[in-house]
Structures are given as structure tokens and as C-alpha cells.
C-alpha positions in Angstrom: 11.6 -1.0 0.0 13.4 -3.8 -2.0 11.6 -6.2 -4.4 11.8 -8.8 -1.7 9.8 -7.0 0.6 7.6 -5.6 -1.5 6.4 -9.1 -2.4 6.1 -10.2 1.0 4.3 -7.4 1.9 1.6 -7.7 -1.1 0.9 -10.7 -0.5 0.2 -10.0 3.1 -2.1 -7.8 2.4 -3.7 -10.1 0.3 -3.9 -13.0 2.6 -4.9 -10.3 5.9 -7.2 -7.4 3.8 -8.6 -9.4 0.2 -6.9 -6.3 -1.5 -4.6 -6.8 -4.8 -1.9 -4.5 -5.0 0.0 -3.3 -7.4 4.1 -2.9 -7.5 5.4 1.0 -8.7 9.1 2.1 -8.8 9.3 5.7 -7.7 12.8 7.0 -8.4 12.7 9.1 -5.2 11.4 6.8 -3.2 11.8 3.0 -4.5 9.2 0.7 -4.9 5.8 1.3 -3.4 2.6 -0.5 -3.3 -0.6 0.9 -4.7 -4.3 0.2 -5.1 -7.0 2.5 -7.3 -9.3 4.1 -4.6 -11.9 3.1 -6.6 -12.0 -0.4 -6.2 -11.9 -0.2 -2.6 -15.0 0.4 -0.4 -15.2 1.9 2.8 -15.0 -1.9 4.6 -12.2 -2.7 2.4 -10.3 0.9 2.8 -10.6 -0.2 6.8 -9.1 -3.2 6.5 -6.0 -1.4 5.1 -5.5 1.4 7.1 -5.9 -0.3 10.3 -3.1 -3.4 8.3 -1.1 -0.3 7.4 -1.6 1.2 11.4 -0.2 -2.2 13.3 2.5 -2.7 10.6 3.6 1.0 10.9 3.4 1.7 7.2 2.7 5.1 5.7 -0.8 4.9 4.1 -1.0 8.2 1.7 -3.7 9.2 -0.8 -2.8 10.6 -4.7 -5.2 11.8 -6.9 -6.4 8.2 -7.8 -4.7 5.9 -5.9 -3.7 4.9 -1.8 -0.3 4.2 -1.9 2.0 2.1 1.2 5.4 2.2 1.6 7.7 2.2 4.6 7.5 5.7 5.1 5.8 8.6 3.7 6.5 9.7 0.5 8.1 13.3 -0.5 5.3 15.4 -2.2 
């Protein structure tokens, strides 16, 4: 995704899920949005997989972090 959607899309998920993400430019796969799984708690992990569900997003876990983009990310 573009910087211009990446925004947009942040700060959806802010207004819908009370989650701040962070912006990460992945050469392979552009710009991706990403939270610690750490600071989330189960309500809060809900809310953003059932945001990234209806918005048909890719939700995917790292070692530390959930990670949405527009489509799923090469391994």
C-alpha cells in the first residue's frame, strides 16, 4: 500500500479498534502496518481481526508483532 493509504487506514483503526499502529516499509512488500502483540489483549486483538475480516485485509503474526497489509505477506 501507498503512504496515502497507509495513513487512512491507521487512523481507521484507531478511530474503529483504540489500537496505535505503526508504519514499516518492507522492500518486498511496501508499507505495512504493525502493532507489538504485546500491547494488545485478547479484547483488543478481537477488535482487529474482526476490522481486518470486513475490510478484507491480511492479518499475519511475526515473531513479535501482528502485521496488516492488503494482502499476505511472502514468508
Amino acid at each position: 500500500m501507498n503512504v496515502s493509504e497507509a495513513m487512512k487506514l491507521k487512523t481507521k483503526i484507531k478511530t474503529s479498534c483504540g489500537i496505535d499502529l505503526k508504519m514499516l516499509d518492507i522492500p518486498e512488500d511496501g508499507l505495512v502496518l504493525y502493532v507489538e502483540r504485546k500491547t494488545l489483549d485478547i479484547g483488543a486483538y478481537k477488535l482487529l481481526a474482526d476490522f481486518t475480516a470486513q475490510n478484507d485485509l491480511s492479518l499475519q503474526l511475526d515473531m513479535v508483532n501482528f502485521i496488516i497489509s492488503t494482502r499476505a505477506l511472502k514468508q
